[in-house]
C-alpha positions in Angstrom: -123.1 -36.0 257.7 -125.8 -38.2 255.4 -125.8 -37.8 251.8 -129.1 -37.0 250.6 -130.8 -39.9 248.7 -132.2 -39.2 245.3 -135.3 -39.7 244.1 -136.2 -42.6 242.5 -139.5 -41.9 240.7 -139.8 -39.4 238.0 -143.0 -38.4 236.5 -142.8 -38.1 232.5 -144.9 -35.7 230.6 -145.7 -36.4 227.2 -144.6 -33.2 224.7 -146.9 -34.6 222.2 -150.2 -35.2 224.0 -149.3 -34.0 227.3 -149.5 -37.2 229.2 -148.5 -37.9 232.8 -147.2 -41.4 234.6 -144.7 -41.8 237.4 -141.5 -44.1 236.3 -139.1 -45.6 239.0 -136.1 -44.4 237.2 -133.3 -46.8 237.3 -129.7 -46.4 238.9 -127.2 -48.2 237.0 -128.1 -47.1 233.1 -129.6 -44.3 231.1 -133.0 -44.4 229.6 -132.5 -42.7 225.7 -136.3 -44.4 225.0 -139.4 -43.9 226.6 -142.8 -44.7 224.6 -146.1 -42.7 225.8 -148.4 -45.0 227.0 -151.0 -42.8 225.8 -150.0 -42.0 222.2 -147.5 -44.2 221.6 -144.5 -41.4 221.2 -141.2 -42.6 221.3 -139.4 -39.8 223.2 -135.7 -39.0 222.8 -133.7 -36.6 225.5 -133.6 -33.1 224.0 -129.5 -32.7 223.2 -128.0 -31.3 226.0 -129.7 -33.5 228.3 -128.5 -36.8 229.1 -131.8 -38.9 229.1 -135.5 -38.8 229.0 -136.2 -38.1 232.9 -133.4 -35.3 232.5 -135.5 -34.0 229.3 -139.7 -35.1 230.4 -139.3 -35.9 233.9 -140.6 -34.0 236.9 -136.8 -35.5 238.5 -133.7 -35.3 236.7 -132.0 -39.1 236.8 -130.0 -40.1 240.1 -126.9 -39.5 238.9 -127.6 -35.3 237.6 -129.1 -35.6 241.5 -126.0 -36.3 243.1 -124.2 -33.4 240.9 -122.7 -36.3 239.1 -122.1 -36.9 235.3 -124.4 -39.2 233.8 -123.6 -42.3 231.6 -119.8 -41.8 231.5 
């Protein structure tokens, strides 16, 4: 049995000015920081969440996925 692969690419909205663009998320660390390439927003993961795709993204991060923990 195959273990089903994550996805990779995320697409981030903007909560400020509603803003769209697909990010290749990465596999070995957390992203806390993620500027808007529209309005310039520096966004933050809402607490609870464990980063910004997890928080803005249309993917949770590879790791949430997988059903693991992220960034222990």
């Amino acid at each position: 049995m195959s273990e089903k692969r994550p996805s990779l690419v995320s697409t981030i909205i903007c909560p400020e000015c509603g803003h769209s663009k697909p990010e290749v998320m990465p596999t070995d660390a957390c992203q806390w920081f993620y500027e808007c390439t529209s309005c310039g927003a520096v966004l933050r993961p809402i607490p609870g969440d464990c980063c910004v795709y997890c928080s803005y993204g249309s993917a949770p991060c590879p790791p949430i996925q997988a059903g693991r923990k992220c960034c222990d």
